[in-house]
DSSP file (Angstrom, degrees, kcal/mol; ACC not computed):
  #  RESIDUE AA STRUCTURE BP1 BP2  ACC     N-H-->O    O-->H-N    N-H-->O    O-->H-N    TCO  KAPPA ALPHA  PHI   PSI    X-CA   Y-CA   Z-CA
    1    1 A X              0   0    0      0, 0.0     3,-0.1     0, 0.0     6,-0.0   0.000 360.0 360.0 360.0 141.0    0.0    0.0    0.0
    2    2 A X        +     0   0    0      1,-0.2     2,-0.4     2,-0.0     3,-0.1   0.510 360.0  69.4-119.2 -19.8    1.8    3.5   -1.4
    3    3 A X    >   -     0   0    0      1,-0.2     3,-0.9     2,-0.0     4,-0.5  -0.973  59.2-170.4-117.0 127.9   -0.4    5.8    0.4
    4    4 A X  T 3> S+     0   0    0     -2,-0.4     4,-1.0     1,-0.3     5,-0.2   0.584  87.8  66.6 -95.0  -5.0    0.0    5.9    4.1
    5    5 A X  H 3> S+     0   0    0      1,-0.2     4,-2.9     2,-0.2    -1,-0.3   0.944 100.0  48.8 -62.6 -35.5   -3.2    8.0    4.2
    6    6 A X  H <> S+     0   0    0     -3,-0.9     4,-2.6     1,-0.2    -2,-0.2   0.837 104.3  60.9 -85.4 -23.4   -5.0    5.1    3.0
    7    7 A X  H  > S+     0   0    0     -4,-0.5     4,-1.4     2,-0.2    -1,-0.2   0.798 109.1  45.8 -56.6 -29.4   -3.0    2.9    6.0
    8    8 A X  H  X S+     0   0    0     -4,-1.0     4,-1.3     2,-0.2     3,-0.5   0.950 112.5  54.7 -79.6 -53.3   -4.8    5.3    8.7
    9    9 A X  H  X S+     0   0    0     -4,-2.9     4,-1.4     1,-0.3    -2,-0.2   0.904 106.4  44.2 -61.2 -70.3   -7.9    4.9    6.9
   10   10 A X  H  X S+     0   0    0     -4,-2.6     4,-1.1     2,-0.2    -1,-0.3   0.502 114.9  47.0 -52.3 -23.9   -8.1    1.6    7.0
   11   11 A X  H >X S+     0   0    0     -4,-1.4     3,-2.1    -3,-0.5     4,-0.6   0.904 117.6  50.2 -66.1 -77.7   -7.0    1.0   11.1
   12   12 A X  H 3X S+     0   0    0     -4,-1.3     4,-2.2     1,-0.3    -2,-0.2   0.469 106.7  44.8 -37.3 -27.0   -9.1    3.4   11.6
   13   13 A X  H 3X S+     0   0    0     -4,-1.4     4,-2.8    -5,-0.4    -1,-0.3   0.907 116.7  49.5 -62.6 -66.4  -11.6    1.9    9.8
   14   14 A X  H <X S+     0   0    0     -3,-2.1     4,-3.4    -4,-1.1     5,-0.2   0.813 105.8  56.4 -39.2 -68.9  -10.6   -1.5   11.6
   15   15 A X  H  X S+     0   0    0     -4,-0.6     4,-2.5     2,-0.2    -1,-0.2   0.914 104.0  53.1 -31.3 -68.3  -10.7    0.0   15.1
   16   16 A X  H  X S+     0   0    0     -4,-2.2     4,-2.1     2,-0.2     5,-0.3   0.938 110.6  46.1 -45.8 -48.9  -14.3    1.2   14.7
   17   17 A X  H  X S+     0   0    0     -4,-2.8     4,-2.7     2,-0.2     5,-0.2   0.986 112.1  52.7 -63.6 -46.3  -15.5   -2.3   13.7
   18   18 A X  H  X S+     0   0    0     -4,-3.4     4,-1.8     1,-0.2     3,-0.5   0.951 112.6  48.7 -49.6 -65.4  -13.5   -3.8   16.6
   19   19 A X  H  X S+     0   0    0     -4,-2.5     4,-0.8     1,-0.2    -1,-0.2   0.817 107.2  47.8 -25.5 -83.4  -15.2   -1.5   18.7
   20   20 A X  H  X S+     0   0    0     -4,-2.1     4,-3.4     1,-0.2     5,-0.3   0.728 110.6  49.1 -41.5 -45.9  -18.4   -1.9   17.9
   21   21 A X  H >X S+     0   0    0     -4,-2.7     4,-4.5    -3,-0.5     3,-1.4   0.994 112.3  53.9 -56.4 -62.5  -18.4   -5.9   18.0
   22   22 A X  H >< S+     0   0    0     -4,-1.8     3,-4.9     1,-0.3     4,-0.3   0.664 115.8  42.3 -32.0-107.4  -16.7   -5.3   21.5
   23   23 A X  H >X S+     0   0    0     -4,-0.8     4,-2.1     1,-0.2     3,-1.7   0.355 112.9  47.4  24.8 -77.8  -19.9   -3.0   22.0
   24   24 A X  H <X S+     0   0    0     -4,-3.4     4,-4.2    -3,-1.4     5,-0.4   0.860 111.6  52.6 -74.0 -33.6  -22.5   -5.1   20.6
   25   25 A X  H << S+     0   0    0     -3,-4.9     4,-0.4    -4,-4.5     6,-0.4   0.717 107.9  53.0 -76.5  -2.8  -21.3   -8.3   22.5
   26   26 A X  H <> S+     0   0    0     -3,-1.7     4,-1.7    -4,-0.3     5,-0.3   0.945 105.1  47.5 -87.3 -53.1  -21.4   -6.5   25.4
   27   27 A X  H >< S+     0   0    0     -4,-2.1     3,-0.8     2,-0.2    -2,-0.2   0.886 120.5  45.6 -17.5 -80.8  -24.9   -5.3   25.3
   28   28 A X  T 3< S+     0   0    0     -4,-4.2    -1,-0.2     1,-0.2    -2,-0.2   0.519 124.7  24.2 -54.3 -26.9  -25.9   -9.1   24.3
   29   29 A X  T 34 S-     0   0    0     -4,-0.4    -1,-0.2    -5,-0.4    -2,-0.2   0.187  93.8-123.7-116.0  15.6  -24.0  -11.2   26.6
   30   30 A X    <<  +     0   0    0     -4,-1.7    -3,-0.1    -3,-0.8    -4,-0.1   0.738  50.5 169.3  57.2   3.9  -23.4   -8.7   29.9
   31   31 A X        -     0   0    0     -6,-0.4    -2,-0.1    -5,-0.3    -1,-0.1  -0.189  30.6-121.3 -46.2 133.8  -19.7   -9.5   29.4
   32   32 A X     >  -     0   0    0      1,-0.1     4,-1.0     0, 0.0    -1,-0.1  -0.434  27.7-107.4 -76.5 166.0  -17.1   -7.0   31.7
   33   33 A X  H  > S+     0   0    0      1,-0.3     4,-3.1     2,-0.2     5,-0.2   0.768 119.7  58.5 -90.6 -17.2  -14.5   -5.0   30.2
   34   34 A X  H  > S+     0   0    0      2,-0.2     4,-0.8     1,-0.2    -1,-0.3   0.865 106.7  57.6 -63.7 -24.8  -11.6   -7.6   31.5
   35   35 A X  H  > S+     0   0    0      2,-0.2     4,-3.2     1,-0.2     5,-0.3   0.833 105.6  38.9 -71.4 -31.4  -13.5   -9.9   29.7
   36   36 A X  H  X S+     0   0    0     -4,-1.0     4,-0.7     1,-0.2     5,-0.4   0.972 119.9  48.6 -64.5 -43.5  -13.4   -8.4   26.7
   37   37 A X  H  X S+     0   0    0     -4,-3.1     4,-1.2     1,-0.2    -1,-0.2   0.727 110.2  53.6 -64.8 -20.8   -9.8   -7.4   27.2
   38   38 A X  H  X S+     0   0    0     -4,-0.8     4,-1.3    -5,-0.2    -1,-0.2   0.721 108.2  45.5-125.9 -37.2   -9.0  -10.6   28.2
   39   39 A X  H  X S+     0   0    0     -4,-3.2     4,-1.2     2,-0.2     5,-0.2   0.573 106.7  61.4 -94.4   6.2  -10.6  -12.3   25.0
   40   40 A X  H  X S+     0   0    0     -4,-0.7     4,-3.1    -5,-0.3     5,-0.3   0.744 107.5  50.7 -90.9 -43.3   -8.6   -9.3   22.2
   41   41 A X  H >X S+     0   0    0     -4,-1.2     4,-2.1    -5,-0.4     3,-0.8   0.896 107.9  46.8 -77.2 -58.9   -5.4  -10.7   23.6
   42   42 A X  H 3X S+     0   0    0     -4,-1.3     4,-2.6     1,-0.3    -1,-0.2   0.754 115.8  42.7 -42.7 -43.2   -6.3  -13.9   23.0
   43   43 A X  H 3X S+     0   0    0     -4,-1.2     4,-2.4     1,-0.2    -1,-0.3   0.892 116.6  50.3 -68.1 -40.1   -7.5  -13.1   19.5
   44   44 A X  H <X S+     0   0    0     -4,-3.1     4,-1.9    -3,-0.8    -2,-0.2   0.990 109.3  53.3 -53.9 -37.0   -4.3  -10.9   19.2
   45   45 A X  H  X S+     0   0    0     -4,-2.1     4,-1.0    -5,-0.3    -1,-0.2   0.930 111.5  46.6 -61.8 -39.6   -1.9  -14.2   20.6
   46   46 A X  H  X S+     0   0    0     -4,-2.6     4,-0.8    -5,-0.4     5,-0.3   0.954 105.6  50.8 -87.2 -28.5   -3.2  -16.3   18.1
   47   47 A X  H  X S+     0   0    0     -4,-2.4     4,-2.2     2,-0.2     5,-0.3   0.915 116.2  52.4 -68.5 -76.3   -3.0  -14.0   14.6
   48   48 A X  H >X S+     0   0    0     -4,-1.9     3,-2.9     2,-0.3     4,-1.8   0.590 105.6  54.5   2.3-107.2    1.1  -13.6   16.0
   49   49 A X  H >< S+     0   0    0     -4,-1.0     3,-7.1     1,-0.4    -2,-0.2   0.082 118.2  29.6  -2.8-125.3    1.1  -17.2   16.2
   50   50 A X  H >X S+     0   0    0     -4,-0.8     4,-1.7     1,-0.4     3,-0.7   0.334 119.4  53.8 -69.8 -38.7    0.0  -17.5   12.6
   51   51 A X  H << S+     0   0    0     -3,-2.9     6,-0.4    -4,-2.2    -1,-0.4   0.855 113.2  41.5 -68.4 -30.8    1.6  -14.4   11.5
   52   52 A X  T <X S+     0   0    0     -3,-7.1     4,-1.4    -4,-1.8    -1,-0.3   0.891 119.5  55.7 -59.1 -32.0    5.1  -15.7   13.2
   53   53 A X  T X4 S+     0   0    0     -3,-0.7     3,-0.7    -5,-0.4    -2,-0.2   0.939 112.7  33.9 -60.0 -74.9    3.8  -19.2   11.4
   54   54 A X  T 3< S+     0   0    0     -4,-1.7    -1,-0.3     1,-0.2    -3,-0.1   0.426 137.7  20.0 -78.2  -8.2    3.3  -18.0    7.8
   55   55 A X  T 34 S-     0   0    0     -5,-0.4    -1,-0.2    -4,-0.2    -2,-0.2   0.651  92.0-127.3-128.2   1.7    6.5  -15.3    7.7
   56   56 A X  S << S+     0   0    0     -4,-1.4     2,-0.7    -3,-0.7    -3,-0.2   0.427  78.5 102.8  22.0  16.9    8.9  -16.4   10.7
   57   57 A X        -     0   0    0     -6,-0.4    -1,-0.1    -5,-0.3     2,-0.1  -0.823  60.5-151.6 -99.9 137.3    8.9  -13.4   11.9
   58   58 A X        -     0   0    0     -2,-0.7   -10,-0.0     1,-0.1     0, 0.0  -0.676  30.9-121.3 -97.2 177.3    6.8  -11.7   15.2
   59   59 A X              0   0    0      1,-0.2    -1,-0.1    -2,-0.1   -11,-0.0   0.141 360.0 360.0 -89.1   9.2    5.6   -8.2   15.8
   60   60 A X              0   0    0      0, 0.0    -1,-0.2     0, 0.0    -3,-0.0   0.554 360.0 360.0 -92.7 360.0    7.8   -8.4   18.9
């Protein structure tokens, strides 16, 4: 991607949707926000994982 304007848009973009699910799921199940936190790392640990998988590299 060649325009880093379009990089912003698209976290940003990204962010809002994260957000929102977060949001929605909380509204629908009663969830706490440690839960929530507590299942985004999880989600984060495992795309690493695959991302170390498929490139050998981490984001670390």
């Amino acid at each position: 991607m060649a325009n880093p304007d379009q990089k912003i848009i698209l976290i940003d973009n990204a962010f809002e949707e994260i957000k929102n699910i977060c949001l929605n799921l909380q509204q629908d199940t009663d969830v706490s926000n440690s839960e929530i936190k507590s299942l985004l790392k999880l989600i984060i640990n495992e795309w690493e994982e695959k991302e170390e998988q498929k490139t050998g590299f981490g984001f670390r």
